[in-house]
C-alpha positions in Angstrom: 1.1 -83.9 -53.7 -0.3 -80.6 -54.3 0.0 -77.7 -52.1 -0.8 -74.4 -51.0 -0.9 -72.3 -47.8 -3.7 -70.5 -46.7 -6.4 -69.1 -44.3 -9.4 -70.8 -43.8 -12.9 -69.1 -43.5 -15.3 -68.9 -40.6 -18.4 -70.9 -40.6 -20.6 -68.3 -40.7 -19.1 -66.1 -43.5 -18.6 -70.0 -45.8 -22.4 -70.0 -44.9 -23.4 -66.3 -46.2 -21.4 -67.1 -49.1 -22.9 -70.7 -50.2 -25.9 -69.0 -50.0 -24.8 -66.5 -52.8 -23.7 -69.1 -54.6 -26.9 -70.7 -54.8 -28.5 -68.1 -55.8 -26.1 -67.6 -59.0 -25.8 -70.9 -59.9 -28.8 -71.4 -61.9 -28.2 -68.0 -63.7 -24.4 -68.3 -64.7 -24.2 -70.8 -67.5 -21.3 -72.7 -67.3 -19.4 -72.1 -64.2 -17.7 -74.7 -62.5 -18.7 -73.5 -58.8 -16.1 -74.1 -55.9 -17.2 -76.8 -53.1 -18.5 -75.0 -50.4 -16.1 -76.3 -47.2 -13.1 -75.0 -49.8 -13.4 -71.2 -49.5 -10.3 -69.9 -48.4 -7.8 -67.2 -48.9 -4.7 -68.6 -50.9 -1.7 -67.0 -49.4 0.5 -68.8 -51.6 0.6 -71.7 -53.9 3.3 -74.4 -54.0 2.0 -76.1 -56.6 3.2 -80.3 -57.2 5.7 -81.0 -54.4 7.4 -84.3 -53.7 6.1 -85.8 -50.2 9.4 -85.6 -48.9 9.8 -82.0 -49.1 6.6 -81.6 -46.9 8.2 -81.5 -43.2 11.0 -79.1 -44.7 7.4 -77.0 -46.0 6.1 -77.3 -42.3 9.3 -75.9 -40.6 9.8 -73.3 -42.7 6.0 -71.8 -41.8 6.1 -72.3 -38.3 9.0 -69.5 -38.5 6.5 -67.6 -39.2 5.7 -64.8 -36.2 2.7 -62.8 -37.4 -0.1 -61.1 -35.6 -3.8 -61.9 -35.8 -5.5 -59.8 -37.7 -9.5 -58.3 -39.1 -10.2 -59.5 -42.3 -13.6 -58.2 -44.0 -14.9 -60.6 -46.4 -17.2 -58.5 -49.2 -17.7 -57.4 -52.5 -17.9 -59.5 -56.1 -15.6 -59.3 -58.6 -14.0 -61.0 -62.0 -10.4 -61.7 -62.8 -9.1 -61.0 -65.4 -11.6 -58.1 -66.3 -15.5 -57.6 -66.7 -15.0 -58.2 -70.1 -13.3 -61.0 -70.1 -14.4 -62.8 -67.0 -12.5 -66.2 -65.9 -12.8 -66.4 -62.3 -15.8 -64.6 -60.0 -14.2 -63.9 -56.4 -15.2 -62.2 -53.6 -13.3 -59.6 -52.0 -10.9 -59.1 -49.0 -10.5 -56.4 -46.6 -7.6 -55.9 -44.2 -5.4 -54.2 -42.9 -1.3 -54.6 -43.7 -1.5 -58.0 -41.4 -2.7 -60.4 -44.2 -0.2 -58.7 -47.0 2.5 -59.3 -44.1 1.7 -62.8 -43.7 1.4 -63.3 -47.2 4.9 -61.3 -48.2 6.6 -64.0 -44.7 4.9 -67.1 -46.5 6.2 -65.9 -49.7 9.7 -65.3 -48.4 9.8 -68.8 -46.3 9.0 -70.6 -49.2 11.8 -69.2 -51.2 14.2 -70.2 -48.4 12.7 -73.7 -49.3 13.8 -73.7 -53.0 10.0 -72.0 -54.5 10.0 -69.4 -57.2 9.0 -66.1 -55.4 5.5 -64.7 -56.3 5.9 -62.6 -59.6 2.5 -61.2 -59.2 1.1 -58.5 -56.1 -1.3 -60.1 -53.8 -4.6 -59.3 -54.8 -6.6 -61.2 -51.9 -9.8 -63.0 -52.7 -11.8 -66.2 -52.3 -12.9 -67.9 -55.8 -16.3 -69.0 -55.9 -16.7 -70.3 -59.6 -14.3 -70.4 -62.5 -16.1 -69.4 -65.7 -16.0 -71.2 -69.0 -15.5 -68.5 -72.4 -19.6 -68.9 -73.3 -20.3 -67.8 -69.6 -23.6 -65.5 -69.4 -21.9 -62.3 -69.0 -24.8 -60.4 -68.2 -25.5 -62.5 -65.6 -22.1 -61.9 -64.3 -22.7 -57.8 -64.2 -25.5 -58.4 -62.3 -23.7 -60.5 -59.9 -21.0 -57.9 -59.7 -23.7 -54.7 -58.8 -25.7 -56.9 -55.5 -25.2 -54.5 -53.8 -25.5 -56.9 -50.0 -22.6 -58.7 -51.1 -20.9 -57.9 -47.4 -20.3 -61.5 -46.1 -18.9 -60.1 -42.4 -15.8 -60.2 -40.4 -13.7 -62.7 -38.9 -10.6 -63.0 -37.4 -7.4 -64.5 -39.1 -6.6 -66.6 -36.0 -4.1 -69.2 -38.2 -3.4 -70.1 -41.4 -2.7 -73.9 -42.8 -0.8 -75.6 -45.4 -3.3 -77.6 -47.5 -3.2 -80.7 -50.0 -5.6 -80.3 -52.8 -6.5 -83.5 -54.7 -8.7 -82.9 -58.3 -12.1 -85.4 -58.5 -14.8 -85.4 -61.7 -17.0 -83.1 -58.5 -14.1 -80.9 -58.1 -10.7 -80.1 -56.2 -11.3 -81.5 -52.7 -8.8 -79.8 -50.1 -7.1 -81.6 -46.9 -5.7 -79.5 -43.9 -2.3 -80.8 -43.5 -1.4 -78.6 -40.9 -2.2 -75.4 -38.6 0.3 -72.3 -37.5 -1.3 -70.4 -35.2 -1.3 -66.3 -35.6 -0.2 -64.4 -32.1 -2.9 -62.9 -30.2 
């Protein structure tokens, strides 16, 4: 199965944000967009795991202790660069609770035999992956809407999902939910 942990969001903010998406799709050429009910903010990815490693996954998180936290969900961006566009994201906002959690996830999953993150945690939520012959003048004038705030939610728990790749796209499955302390 394949895993990652992360933070799902809120109704409303999925919403504001499908509707962006919507109103790109038909101008970015050869995007594959993301589903929708899959926005989330990957905290860490596990990657192909063995079923039976999964309960030894699940304890692990719930040793996790972490506050609830703000999170502001806003602004458009590209990874790798503008000029070399692969991914369009939207940006995260908050304060040192979500690079907590994410540094505790990281270090759990370590204790559980994972290769530590090599990378800084640059928190986002992928709308479309872009193909090379993307229309990157569409994709500045994605990047300069300038009411690309989608709002504010609370990080109330984060989950350990399964994602599964179809012909429509990667379709995700909520294993399992650990709670954030109020």
């Amino acid at each position: 199965m394949r895993l990652f942990v992360a933070i799902e969001i809120e109704s409303d903010i999925r919403d504001r944000m499908e509707a962006f998406m919507q109103q790109w799709k038909t101008k970015i050429s050869n995007a594959r967009w993301v589903r929708p009910q899959g926005l989330h903010i990957t905290l860490k990815f596990l990657g192909n795991v063995k079923d039976e490693r999964r309960a030894g996954i699940e304890q692990a998180l719930r040793q996790i202790h972490a506050p609830r936290f703000q999170i502001s969900v806003q602004g458009i961006g590209v990874f790798p660069n503008p000029k070399s566009p692969r991914v369009l994201w939207v940006g995260i906002r908050a304060d040192d609770g979500l690079a907590s959690l994410a540094a505790q996830v990281d270090q759990q999953m370590v204790c559980n035999g994972f290769e530590p993150e090599k990378r800084a945690f640059s928190p986002h939520v992928t709308l479309a992956r872009l193909k090379e012959r993307s229309g990157k003048s569409e994709i500045e004038k994605a990047l300069s809407v300038p009411e690309s705030n989608f709002g504010t939610m609370t990080a109330r728990a984060f989950h350990l999902y399964e994602s599964n790749v179809s012909p429509q796209g990667s379709i995700y499955k909520q294993l399992n939910t650990f709670e954030l302390i109020s």
